[in-house]
C-alpha positions in Angstrom: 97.4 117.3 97.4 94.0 116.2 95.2 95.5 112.6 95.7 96.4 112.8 99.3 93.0 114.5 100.2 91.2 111.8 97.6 93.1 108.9 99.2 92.4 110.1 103.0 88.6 110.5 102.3 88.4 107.0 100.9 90.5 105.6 103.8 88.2 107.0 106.9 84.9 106.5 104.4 85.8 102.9 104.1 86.3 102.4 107.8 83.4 103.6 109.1 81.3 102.0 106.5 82.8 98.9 107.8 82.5 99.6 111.4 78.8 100.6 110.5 78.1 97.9 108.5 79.9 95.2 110.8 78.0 96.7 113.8 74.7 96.8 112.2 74.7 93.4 110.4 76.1 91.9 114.0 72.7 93.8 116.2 70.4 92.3 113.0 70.9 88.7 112.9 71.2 88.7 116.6 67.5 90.5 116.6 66.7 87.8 114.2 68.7 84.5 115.5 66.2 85.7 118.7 63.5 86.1 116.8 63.3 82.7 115.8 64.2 81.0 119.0 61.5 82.1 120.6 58.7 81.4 117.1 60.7 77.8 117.3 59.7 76.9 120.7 56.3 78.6 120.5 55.7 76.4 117.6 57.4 73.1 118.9 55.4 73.7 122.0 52.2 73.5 119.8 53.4 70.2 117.3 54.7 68.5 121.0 50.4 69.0 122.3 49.0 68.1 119.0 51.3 64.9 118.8 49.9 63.8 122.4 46.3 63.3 120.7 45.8 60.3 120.1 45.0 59.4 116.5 46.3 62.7 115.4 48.4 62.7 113.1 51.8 64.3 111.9 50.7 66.1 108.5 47.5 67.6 110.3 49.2 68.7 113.2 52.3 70.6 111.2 49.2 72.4 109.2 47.5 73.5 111.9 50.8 75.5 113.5 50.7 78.8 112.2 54.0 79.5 110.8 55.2 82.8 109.8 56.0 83.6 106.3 59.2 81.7 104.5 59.3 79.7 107.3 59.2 75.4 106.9 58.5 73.3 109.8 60.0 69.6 109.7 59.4 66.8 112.2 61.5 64.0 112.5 59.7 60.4 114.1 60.1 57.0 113.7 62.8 57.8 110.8 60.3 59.4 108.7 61.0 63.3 107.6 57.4 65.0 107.9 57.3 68.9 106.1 54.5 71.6 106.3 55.1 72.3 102.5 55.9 70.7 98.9 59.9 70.8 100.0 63.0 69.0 99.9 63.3 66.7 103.1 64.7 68.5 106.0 68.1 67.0 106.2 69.2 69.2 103.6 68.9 72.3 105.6 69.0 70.9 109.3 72.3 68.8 108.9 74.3 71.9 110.9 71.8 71.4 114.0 70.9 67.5 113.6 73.6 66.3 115.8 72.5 68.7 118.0 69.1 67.9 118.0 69.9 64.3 118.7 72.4 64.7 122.3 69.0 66.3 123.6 69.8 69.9 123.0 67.9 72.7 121.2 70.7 74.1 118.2 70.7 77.2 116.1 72.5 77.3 113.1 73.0 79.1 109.5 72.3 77.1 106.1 73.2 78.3 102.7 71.1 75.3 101.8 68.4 78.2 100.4 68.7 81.7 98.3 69.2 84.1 100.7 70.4 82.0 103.7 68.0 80.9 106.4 67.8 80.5 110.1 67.8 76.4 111.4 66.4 76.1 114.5 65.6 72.5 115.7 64.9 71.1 119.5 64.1 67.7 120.9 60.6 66.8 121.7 61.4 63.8 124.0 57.7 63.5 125.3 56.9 62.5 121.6 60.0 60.6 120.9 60.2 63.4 117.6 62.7 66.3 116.8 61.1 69.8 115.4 63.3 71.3 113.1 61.8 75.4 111.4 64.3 76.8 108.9 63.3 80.3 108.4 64.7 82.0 105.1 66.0 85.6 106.1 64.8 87.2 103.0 64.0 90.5 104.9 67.2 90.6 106.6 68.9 90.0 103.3 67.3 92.8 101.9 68.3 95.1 104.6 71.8 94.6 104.4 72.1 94.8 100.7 70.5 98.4 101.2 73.0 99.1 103.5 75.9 98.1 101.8 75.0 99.9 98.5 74.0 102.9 100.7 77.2 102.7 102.3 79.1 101.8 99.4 77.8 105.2 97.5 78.3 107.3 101.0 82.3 106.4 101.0 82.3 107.2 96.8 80.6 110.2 97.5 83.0 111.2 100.3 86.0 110.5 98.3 84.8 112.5 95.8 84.1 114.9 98.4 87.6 114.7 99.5 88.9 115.6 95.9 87.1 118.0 95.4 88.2 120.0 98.8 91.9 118.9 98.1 91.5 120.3 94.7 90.0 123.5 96.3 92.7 123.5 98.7 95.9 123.0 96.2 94.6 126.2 94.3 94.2 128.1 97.6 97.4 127.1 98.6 98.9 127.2 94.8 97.9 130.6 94.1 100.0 133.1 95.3 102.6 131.1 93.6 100.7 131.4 90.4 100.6 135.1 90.7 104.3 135.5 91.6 104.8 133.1 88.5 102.9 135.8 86.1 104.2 138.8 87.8 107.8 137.1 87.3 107.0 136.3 83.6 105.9 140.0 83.3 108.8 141.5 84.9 111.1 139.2 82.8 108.8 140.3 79.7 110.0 144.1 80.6 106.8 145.0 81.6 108.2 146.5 85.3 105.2 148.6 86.8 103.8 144.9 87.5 103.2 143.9 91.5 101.6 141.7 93.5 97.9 142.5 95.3 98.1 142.5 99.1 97.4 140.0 100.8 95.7 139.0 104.2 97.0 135.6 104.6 100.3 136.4 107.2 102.8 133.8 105.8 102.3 134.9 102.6 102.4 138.5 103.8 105.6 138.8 104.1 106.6 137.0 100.5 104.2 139.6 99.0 106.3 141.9 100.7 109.2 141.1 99.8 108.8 140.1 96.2 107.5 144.1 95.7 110.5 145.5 97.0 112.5 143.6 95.1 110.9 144.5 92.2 111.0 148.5 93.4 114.9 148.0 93.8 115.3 146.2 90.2 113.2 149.1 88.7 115.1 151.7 90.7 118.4 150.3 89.4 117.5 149.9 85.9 116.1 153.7 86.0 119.2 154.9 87.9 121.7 152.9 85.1 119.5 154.5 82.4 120.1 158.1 84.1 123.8 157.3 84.4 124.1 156.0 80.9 121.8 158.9 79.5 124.4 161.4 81.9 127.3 160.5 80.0 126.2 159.8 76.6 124.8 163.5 76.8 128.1 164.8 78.7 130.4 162.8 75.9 128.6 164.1 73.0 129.9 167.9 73.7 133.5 167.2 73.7 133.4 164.8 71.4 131.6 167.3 68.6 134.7 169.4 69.8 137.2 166.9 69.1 135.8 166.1 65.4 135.5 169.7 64.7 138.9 170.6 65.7 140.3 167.4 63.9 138.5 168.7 61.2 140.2 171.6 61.4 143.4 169.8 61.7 142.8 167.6 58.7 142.3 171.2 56.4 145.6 172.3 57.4 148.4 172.2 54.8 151.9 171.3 55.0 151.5 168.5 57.2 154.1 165.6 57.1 153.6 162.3 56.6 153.5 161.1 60.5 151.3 164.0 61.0 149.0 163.5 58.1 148.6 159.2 59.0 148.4 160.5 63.1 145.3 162.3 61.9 143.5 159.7 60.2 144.1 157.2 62.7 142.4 159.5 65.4 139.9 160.2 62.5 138.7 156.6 62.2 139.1 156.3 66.2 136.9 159.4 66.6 134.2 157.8 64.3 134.2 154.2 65.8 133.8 156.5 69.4 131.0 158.2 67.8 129.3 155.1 66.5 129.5 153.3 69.3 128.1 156.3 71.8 125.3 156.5 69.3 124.8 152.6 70.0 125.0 153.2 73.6 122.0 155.7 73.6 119.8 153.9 71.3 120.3 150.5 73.7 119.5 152.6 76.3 116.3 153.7 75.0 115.3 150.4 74.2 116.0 149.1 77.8 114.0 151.6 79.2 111.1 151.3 76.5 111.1 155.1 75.1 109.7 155.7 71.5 111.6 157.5 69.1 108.5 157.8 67.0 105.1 156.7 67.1 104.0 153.3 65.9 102.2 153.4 62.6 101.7 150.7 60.2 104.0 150.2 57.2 104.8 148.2 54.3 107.8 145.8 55.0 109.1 147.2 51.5 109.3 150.4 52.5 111.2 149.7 55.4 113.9 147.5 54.0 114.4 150.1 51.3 115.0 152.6 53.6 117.4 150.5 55.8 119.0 150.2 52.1 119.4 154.0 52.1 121.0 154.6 55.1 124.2 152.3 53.8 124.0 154.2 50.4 123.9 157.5 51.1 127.7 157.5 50.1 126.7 157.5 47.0 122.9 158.4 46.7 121.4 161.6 48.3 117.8 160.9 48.0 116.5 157.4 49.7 113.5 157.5 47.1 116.4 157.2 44.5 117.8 153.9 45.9 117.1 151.0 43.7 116.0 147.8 45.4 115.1 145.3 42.5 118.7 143.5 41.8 118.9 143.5 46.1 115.4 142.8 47.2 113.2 139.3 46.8 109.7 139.3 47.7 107.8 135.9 48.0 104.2 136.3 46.4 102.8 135.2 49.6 104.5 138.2 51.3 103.6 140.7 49.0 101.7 143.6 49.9 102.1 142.6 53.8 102.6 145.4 56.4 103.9 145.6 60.1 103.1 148.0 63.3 106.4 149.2 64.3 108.5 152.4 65.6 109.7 153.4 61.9 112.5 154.7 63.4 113.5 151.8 65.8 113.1 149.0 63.0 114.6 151.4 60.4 117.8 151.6 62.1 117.7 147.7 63.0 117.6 147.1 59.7 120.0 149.3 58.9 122.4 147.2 61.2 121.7 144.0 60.1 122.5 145.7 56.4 125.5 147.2 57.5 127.0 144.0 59.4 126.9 142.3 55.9 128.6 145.1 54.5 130.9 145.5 57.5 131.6 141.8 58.7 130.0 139.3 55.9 132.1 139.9 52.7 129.1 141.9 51.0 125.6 141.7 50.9 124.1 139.7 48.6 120.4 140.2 49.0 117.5 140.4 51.3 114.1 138.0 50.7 111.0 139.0 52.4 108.8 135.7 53.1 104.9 135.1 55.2 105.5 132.5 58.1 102.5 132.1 59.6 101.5 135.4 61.3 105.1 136.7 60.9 106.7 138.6 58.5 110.6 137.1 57.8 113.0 139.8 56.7 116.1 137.2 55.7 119.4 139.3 55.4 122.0 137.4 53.4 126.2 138.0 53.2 128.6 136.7 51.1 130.9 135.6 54.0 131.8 132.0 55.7 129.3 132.2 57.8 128.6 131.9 61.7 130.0 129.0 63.3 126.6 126.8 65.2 128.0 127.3 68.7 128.1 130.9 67.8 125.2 132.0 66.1 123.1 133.0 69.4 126.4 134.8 71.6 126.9 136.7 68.8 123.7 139.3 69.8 125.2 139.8 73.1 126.7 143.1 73.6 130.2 144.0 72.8 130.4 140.2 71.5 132.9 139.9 68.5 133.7 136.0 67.1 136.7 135.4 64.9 137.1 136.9 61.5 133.8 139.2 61.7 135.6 141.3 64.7 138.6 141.6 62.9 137.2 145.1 61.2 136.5 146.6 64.4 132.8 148.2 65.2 131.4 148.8 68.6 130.1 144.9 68.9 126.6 146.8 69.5 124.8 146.6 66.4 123.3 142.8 66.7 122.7 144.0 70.3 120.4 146.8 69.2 118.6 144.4 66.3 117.5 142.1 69.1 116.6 144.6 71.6 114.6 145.9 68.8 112.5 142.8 67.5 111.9 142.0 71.3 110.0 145.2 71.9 108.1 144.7 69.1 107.0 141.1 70.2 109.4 139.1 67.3 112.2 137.5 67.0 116.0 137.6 65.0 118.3 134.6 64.8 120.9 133.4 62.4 121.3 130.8 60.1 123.7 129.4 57.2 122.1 130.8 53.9 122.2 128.8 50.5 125.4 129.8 49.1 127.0 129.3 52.6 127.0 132.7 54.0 125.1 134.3 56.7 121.3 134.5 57.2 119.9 136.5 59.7 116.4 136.6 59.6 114.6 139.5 61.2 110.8 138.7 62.0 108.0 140.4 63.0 104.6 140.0 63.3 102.2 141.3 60.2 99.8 143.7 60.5 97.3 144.2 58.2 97.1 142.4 54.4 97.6 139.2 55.7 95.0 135.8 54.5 
């Protein structure tokens, strides 16, 4: 749109500085040519009297014609070339007209013969057997047109840049409710779902305004009617499903049961508890979807954090998380030590805890956890002792209920990575996996630092 609107402001701007140019050079040498027609036969008039004097003679008559200024009056007698100043001889500059001259006929005619150009005028004086010849440099008019061509010159650059400017003007007028949809879209995407677009007054636009706000009200009425639903049955499963681990509690304290009986129970055991894990899943995701804290956000040291995650997959064995030994586990980089983040303790805690428990679970063991500074993140790197994640894999395998080859074979809900990245996105940072040193897994948890950091 600049260009077009650039390109038509130069195209009109051009034309009518060359209709006004073209018209007003044609009216000025016309005004001119006439001009010194009628000087010319003033002035031959004069020369043709002076000649008829006897003894007079052709130098004294040619100075005693008042010519006007840059003008040259030549007379041709006899052969001879007479001049009313120190110039060249008049051939030069009245070749054009000369064979005029000579049928018997008065001629006009241009000559670039001087710098500027000049006017030839030359007529027969038959009385006198003698031609008169005044060339007329047009030094005036010369001037006047270069004036108007540089003031027409910087009239169609100023125009054109005219023209920009209002197509510029115009592509953002047009351009902007397109921007704002743009933001509002990258704000909805970005979870952030109270965002709308301002009315507007312009009537086609109206009506996309419109409509792009009630789309938005039915995506956020959805999403908090799925929440509802999804908080409905989580809270309606979690009654009977205390029941049914109580009474196979119950069930599993009861003696004398045989062998079919005793294996039945531990199969709906394990069953009940992968249930369990994955309803608890369910209601932290949804939580995270619809952005409610489970604590509020405080600032922490990433230590802390990772050796709490640590806890929560040792409490089999160790009551007391401040009893949990990190040192033979744990690698801090000296750049990253001391470093804190901003985070729901609670949220990240159990994130952790996943990523902790999936190497357990899925990745043949863990076999440690590095803390490194990149940049203004903090990179939590959680390391297994498994094959690995295969490339084509390595970004499917957050999506939920997703379960790839080996590392699904021990069950799970196929939540946990889910909840990891659902996590570090509301906290504005990023997971992804990678193949570590010694061939396993890497997933690296980061999130931006807070506090401590050069």
């Amino acid at each position: 749109m600049l260009a077009a609107f650039a390109a038509g402001a130069l195209l009109m701007s051009v034309i009518l500085a060359l209709g006004t140019y073209l018209s007003a050079r044609h009216y000025l040498i016309e005004q001119r040519e006439r001009t010194a027609l009628q000087q010319a036969y003033t002035d031959a008039a004069l020369v043709k009297d002076g000649l008829r004097t006897s003894g007079a003679s052709v130098v004294d008559v040619l100075d005693a014609v008042a010519l006007p200024n840059r003008t040259i009056a030549y007379v041709r007698t006899g052969g001879e070339w007479y001049s009313s100043g120190l110039a060249e001889e008049g051939h030069a500059a009245t070749q054009h007209v000369a064979g005029v001259v000579a049928d018997g006929s008065a001629g006009l005619s241009w000559t670039r013969a001087t710098d500027p150009p000049a006017i030839v005028v030359g007529m027969p004086l038959a009385a006198v057997d003698a031609e008169y010849y005044e060339v007329t440099v047009a030094d005036e008019l010369d001037g006047t047109l270069h004036t108007l061509r540089t003031a027409l010159i910087v009239s169609a650059l100023v125009t054109t840049l005219a023209g920009a400017l209002l197509g510029w003007y115009a592509a953002r007028a047009v351009l902007r409710p397109l921007n704002q949809v743009t933001i509002a879209a990258a704000r909805i995407s970005g979870g952030d779902l109270a965002t709308r677009l301002d009315p507007i007054d312009d009537p086609d636009l109206a009506t996309l305004v419109g409509s792009f706000n009630n789309m938005v009200d039915t995506v956020t009425e959805r999403i908090d009617r799925d929440a509802r639903f999804a908080a409905d049955v989580a809270h309606e499963l979690r009654t009977p499903l205390a029941t049914l681990i109580t009474a196979l509690g119950v069930l599993e304290g009861t003696p004398g049961l045989s062998g079919s009986s005793a294996l039945a129970v531990q199969l709906m055991g394990t069953e009940l508890e992968r249930f369990r894990q994955a309803l608890e899943d369910l209601i932290a995701l949804g939580r995270l979807d619809s952005g409610v804290r489970e604590s509020e956000w405080e600032t922490v040291p990433v230590t802390e954090l990772v050796r709490l995650a640590l806890a929560d997959n040792r409490t089999a064995t160790t009551a007391d998380p401040a009893e949990v030994e990190t040192t033979d586990v744990v690698t801090t980089e000296p750049e990253a030590t001391g470093l804190r983040v901003r985070v729901d303790r609670l949220q990240t805690r159990r994130a952790l805890s996943n990523l902790i428990r999936n190497a357990d679970t899925h990745g043949g063991g863990l076999t440690g956890i590095r803390i490194a500074a990149r940049g203004r993140f903090i990179d939590i790197h959680v390391e297994d002792a498994g094959p690995g994640v295969p490339p084509g894999e390595r970004e499917r395998i957050f999506e939920r209920f997703a379960r790839i080859g080996a590392r699904g074979a021990t069950g799970g809900s196929g939540l946990g990575l889910s909840i990891v990245e659902r996590t570090v996105a509301v906290h504005g940072g990023s997971v992804w996996c990678r193949e570590s040193a010694t061939g396993g897994a890497d997933f690296v948890f980061s999130l931006p630092a807070s506090g401590g950091q050069p």
